[in-house]
C-alpha positions as CSV (number, residue, x, y, z in Angstrom):
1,X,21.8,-1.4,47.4
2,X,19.8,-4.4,46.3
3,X,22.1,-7.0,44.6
4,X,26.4,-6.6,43.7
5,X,27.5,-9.2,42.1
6,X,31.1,-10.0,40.3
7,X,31.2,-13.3,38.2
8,X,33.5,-15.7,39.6
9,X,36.3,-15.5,37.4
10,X,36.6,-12.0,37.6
11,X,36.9,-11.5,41.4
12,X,39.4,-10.6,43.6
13,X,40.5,-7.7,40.7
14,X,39.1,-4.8,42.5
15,X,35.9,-4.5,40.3
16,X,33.1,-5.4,43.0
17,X,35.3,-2.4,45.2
18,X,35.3,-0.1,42.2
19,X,31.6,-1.0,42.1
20,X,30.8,-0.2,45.6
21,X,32.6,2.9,45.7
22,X,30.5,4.4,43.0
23,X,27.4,3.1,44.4
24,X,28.3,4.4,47.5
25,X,29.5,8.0,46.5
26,X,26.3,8.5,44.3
27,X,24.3,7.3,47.2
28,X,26.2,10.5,49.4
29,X,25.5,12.6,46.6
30,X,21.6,12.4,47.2
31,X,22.8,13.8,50.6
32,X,21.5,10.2,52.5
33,X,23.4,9.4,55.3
34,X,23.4,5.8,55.3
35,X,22.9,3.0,53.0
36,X,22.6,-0.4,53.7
37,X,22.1,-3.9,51.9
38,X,21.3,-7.9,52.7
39,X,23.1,-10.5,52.7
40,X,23.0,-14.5,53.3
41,X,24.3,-15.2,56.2
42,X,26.6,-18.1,55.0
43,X,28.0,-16.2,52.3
44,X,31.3,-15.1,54.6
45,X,33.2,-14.1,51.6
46,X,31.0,-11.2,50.9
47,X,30.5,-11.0,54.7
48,X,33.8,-10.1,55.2
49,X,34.0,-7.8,52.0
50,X,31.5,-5.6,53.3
51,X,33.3,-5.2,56.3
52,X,36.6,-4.6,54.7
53,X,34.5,-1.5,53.3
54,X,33.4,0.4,56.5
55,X,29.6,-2.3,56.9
56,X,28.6,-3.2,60.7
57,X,26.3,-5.8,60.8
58,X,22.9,-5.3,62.3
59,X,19.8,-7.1,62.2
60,X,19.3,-10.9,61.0
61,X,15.8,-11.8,59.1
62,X,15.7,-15.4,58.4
63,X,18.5,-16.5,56.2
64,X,19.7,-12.7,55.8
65,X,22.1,-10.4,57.5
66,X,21.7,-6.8,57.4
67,X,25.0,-4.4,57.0
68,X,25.0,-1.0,57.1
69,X,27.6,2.3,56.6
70,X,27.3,5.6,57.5
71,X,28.3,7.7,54.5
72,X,30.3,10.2,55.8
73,X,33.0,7.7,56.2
74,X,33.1,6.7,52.4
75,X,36.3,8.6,50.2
């Protein structure tokens, strides 16, 4: 996944989740088993979204953190 991103004002309605979801489940459909996506390490908010939605960090590369899923855990 290269970039998500939900305007401001329309956050916290369940649209970057919808998002993700989609992304995700089109991701499993190309039979990968994994995807996996940056981002800054001071943005907690997005941190702790991608958490919420099954992502364990992994490695850090400068100013980025990298979060990955396994896809057979996505619904």
């Amino acid at each position: 996944i290269h970039e998500l991103f939900v305007k401001p004002e329309f956050q916290r309605r369940g649209i970057g989740k919808a998002l993700l979801k989609i992304s995700l489940n089109y991701i499993k459909s190309k039979r990968k088993k994994y995807a996996g996506l940056w981002v800054g390490i001071s943005n907690n908010k997005a941190i702790q979204f991608y958490r919420k939605m099954g992502f364990i960090e992994g490695m850090l590369w400068g100013k980025w953190l990298r979060m990955v899923l396994k896809l057979n855990s996505v619904n």
